[in-house]
C-alpha positions in Angstrom: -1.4 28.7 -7.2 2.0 27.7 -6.3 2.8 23.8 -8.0 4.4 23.3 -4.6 1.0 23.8 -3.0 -0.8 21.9 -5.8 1.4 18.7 -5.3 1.3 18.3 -1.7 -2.6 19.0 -1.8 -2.8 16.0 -4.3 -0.1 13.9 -2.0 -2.6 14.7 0.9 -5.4 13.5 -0.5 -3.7 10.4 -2.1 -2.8 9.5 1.6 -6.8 10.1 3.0 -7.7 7.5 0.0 -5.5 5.1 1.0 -6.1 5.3 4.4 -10.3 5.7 3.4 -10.4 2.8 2.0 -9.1 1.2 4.4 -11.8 1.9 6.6 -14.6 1.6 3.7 -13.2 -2.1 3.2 -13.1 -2.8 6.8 -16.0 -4.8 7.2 -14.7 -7.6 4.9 -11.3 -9.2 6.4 -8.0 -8.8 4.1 -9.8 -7.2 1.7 -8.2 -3.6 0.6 -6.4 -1.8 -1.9 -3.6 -0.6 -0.1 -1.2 -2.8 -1.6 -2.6 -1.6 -5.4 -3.0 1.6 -4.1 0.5 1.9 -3.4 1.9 0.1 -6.3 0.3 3.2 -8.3 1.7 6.2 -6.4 5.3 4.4 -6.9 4.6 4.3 -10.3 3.0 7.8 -10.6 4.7 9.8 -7.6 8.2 7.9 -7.5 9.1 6.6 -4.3 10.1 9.3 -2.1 7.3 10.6 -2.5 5.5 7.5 -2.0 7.2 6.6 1.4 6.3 9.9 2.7 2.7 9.1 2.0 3.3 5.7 3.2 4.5 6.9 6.7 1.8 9.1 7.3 -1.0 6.7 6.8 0.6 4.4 8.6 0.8 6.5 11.7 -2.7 7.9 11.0 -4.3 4.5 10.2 -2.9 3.6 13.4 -4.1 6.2 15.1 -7.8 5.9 14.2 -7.9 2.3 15.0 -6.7 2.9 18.5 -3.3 0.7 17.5 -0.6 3.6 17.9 1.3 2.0 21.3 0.8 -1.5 20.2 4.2 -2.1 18.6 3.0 -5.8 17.4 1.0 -3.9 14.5 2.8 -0.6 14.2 6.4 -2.0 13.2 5.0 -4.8 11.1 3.0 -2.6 9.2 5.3 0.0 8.7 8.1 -2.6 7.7 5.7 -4.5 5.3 4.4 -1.0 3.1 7.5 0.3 2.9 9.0 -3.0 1.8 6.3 -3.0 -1.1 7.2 0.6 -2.4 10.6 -0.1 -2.3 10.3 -3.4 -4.0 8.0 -2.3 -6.5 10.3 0.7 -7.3 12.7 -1.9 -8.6 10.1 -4.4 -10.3 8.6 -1.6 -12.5 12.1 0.0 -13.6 12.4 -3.8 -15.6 8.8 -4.1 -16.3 5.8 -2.8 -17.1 4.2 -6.6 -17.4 0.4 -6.3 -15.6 0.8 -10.3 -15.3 4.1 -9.5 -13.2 2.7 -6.6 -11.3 -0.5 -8.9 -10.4 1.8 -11.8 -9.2 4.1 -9.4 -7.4 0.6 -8.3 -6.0 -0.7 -11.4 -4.5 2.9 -12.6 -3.2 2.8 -9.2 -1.4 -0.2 -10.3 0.1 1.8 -13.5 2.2 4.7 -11.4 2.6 2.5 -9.3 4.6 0.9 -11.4 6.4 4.7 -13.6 7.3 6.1 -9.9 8.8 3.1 -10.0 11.3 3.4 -13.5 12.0 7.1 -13.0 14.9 5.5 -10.0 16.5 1.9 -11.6 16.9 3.0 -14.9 17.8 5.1 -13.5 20.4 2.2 -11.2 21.6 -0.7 -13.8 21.8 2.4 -16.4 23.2 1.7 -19.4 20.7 4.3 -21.1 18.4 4.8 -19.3 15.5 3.8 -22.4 12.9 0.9 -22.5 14.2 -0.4 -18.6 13.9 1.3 -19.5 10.4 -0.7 -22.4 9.3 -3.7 -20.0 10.9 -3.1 -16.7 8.9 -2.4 -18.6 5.4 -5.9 -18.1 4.2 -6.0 -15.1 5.5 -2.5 -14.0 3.4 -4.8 -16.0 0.0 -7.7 -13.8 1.1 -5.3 -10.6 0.8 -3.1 -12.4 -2.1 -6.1 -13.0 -4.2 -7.9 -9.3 -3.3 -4.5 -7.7 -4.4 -4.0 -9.8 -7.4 -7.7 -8.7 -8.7 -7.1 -5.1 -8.2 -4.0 -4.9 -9.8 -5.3 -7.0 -13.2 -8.5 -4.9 -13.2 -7.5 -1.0 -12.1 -3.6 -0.7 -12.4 -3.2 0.9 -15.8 -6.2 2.6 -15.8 -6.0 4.4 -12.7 -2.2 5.1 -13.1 -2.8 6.8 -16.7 -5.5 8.9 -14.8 -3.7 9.9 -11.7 -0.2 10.3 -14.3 -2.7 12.7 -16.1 -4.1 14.4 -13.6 -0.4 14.8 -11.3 1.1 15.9 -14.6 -1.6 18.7 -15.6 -2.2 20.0 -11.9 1.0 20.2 -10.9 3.3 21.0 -13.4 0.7 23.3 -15.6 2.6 26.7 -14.7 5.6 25.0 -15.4 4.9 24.5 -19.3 4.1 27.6 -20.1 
């Protein structure tokens, strides 16, 4: 089989696990492993790659939860995962710290949470302090969630998917 083939069937199934979990954590707010999830394919895909996987979830996510014309989520979170690939992209070119990686993590997690803050304010018309002061436990909840994830399962799961990306796709090219 065509590497081509083989990469975009492993880029397509990255992006159904990220937007899977989604749906299999959705029962417990802020709670996910998008930000983690992400963080890896940057550090195993690159970043092109990673924003094209990035996009798509975002519109299909958004799709399935009935969201798609409601510009209030769609923007921010398109705006917020991008900003995490591309920000990661830079963090892990200087290091390769898991302490970093797990701060960056959990400060992703208010970041996130502050992009939503203009557009929802504005939608649900109350002053943006206080949806602020509102969603700050919220942004801990997701903080905290992220910073876990990335401390437990960062290097393990990016020497697996590293292994498995580098064997499945690029196995015709080596011999």
């Amino acid at each position: 089989m065509n590497s081509k083939i083989k990469e975009i069937t492993l880029l397509a199934i990255s992006t159904a696990i990220l937007i899977i979990q989604e749906f299999a954590f959705s029962f417990i707010p802020n709670i996910q492993l998008t930000t983690f999830l992400i963080m890896v394919y940057v550090r195993v895909f690159g970043l092109k790659k990673t924003l094209t996987i990035v996009i798509i979830h975002v519109i299909i996510d958004n799709l399935l939860f009935g969201s798609i014309g409601m510009l209030n989520i769609v923007i921010p979170m398109m705006i917020a995962w991008i900003l995490i690939a591309i920000i990661f992209y830079f963090v892990q070119k200087k290091t390769n710290n898991i302490l970093v990686f797990a701060i960056f993590a959990y400060l992703f997690g208010h970041l996130y949470g502050m992009i939503f803050v203009p557009f929802q304010a504005f939608i649900l018309q109350i002053d943006i302090l206080t949806y602020l002061l509102i969603d700050i436990l919220w942004q801990i909840v997701m903080g905290i969630g992220n910073l876990l994830a990335v401390l437990w399962l960062f290097h393990p799961l990016s020497n697996v998917l590293n292994d498995l990306y580098s064997q499945y796709v690029y196995e015709n090219k080596k011999g």
